[in-house]
N, C-alpha and C positions, 0 to 999 in steps of 0.2 A: 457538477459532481455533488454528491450530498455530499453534507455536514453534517456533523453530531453537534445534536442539539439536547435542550433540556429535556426536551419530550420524547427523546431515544428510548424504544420499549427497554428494561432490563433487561429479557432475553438474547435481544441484540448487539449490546453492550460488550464488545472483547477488549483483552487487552495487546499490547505491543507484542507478546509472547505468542498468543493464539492467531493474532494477522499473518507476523510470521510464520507462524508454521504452514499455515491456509497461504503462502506465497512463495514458498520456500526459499523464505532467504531469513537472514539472521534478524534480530532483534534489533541491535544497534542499526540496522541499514534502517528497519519501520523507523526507529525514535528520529532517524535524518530524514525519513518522509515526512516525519509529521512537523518536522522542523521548518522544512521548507515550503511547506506547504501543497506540496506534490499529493500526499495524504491527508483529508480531515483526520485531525483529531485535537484530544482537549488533556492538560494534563490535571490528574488530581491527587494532590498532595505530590510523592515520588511515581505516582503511575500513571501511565497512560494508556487511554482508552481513544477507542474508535465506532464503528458498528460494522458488521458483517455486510451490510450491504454498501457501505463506504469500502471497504476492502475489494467486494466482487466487483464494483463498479471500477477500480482503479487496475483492479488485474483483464480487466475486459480492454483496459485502452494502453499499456505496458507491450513492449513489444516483443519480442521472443529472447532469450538469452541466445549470448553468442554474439560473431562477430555481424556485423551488417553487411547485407548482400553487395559486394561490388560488383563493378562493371563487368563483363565478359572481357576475356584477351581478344586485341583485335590483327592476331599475328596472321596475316595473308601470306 
């Protein structure tokens, strides 16, 4: 997965606010990504950033909302 690193173009450069929205989930859920490590990111000062392609790359391997497919009923 990439990293944001130092040499992340400025254009690139989002913050916790703009991930989320581009994920559609809340703010606080990115800052527990980035916490965990689930999401690159880097904090600076009160803010946190990431890159757009650190985001599309994470929403590419994130699995669908909702419950996970169970098994079929196997009532004969």
């Amino acid at each position: 997965m990439e990293r944001v690193t130092d040499d992340a173009r400025l254009e690139d450069v989002i913050d916790a606010a703009q991930a989320a929205a581009m994920l559609g989930v809340t703010r606080q859920h990115v800052v527990h990504l980035f916490k965990t490590g689930r999401l690159p990111g880097k904090r600076l000062t009160a803010t946190w950033v990431t890159t757009r392609q650190a985001v599309e790359a994470y929403e590419r391997t994130r699995r669908p909302p909702g419950r996970p497919p169970g098994r079929p009923n196997d009532k004969s």
